[in-house]
Steps between C-alpha positions, in 0.01 A plus 500: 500500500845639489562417169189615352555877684845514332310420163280744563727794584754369152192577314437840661854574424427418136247797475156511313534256191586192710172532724289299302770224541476534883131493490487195264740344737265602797203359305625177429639456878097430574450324188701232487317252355633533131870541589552229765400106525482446150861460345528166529189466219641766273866280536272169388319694210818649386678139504196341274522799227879533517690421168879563407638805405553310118107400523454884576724594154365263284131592590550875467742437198865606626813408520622330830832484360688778676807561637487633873421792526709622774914413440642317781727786572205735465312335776838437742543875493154628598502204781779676577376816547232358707724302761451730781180639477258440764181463330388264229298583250459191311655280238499472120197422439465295133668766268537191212127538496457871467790543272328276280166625507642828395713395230232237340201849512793720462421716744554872535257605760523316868347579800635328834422508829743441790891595435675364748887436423366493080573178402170442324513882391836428338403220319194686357760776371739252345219452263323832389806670540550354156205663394552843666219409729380650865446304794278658787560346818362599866628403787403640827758476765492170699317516892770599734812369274807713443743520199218618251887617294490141418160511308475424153929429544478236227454709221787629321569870462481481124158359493380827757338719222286217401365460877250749714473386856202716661587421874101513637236209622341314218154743560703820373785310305313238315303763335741699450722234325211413255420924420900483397427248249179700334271238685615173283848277568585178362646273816380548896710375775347508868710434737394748775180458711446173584187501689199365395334880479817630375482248186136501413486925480863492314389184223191650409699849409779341311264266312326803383798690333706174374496529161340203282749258439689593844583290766416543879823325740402483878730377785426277804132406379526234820437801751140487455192436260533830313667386177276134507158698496652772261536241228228252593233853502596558192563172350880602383743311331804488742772325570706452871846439524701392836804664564752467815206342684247757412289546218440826213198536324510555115151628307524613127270726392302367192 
């Protein structure tokens, strides 16, 4: 009961545009039934449709061979900068993946959702960088957590005027993000809300403004149903990957 009072008051904090957030969280605190009790069947449906990340390139027809694309040195120093922070925002995530994706459609317009330190931003801007392209990310600032500084501390100050980061929930920023690209981008990357209401409002929005040809990337797909019955509704062509123990969902657009 604690906890959930000191929620409630860091949302009050937050002002207007993060209520909806707080009431979705209230709402699904009663309705539990599609977020809880059901992970360990989304882990065994992931397993049977999981390929390799070289499956994944040959089917969608790019290159796996890639150098890394974080340096050593490049990865050491942001760790680095991270030693003594008190919150934790996350790992890597599979940048390989998205780099490719983006280089393969050559990509100029992303939208992302969920920052955190940048890795996955970063890789994203290694590629349309190249292409003078803009990458719209939101990110609203983690429950409770300090050293927001440290979001989106991946990405390289050169690659800055190629990056908006609109700092809102997904129900403001989301929107927003897609409006800044004239309503039509060419690569999506979720990585924010991982509820099962959060995922089936946010799919169903992206799906409509990815350009034909594009290619939908969603994180943790084990949390819940959302992404199974996404592509099984509408009878997609996808493709899961497991990475670091967890598994990203991968949907081109035909």
């Amino acid at each position: 009961m604690l906890e959930d009072l000191k929620t409630l008051v860091w949302f009050l904090k937050k002002g207007p545009k993060f209520y909806p957030t707080m009431f979705a969280l209230i709402f699904r605190k009663f309705r539990k039934d599609k977020d809880f009790g059901f992970k360990k069947t989304e882990i065994e449906w992931c397993k049977k449709q999981c390929i390799s990340f070289q499956d994944c390139a040959d089917k969608l027809g790019f290159s796996s061979d890639l150098k890394d694309v974080f340096s050593t040195n490049f990865i050491q120093g942001i760790n680095h900068k991270l030693k003594n922070s008190k919150s934790n925002f996350g790992g890597q995530g599979h940048v390989q993946l998205l780099y490719a994706v983006c280089e393969h459609l050559k990509a100029k317009k992303v939208v992302e959702t969920g920052v955190a330190y940048g890795w996955s931003s970063a890789a994203i801007l290694k590629s349309i960088s190249k292409r003078t392209g803009k990458l719209i990310s939101v990110d609203m600032p983690m429950m409770k957590q300090t050293d927001y500084h440290l979001i989106g501390v991946a990405v390289e100050k050169n690659l800055f005027k190629f990056w908006d980061l609109i700092r809102e929930p997904d129900k403001f920023g989301l929107k927003k993000a897609i409006t800044k690209h004239n309503n039509l981008f060419d690569v999506a990357h979720y990585d924010s809300d991982k509820s099962y209401y959060g995922r089936k409002w946010s799919q169903t929005l992206i799906w409509k403004f990815l350009r034909p040809g594009g290619v939908f990337i969603s994180d943790d797909i084990e949390d819940n149903s959302a992404f199974r019955e996404f592509v099984e509704e509408n009878k997609f062509d996808y493709s899961v990957l497991q990475f670091e123990g967890k598994f990203v969902g991968l949907i081109m657009k035909y």
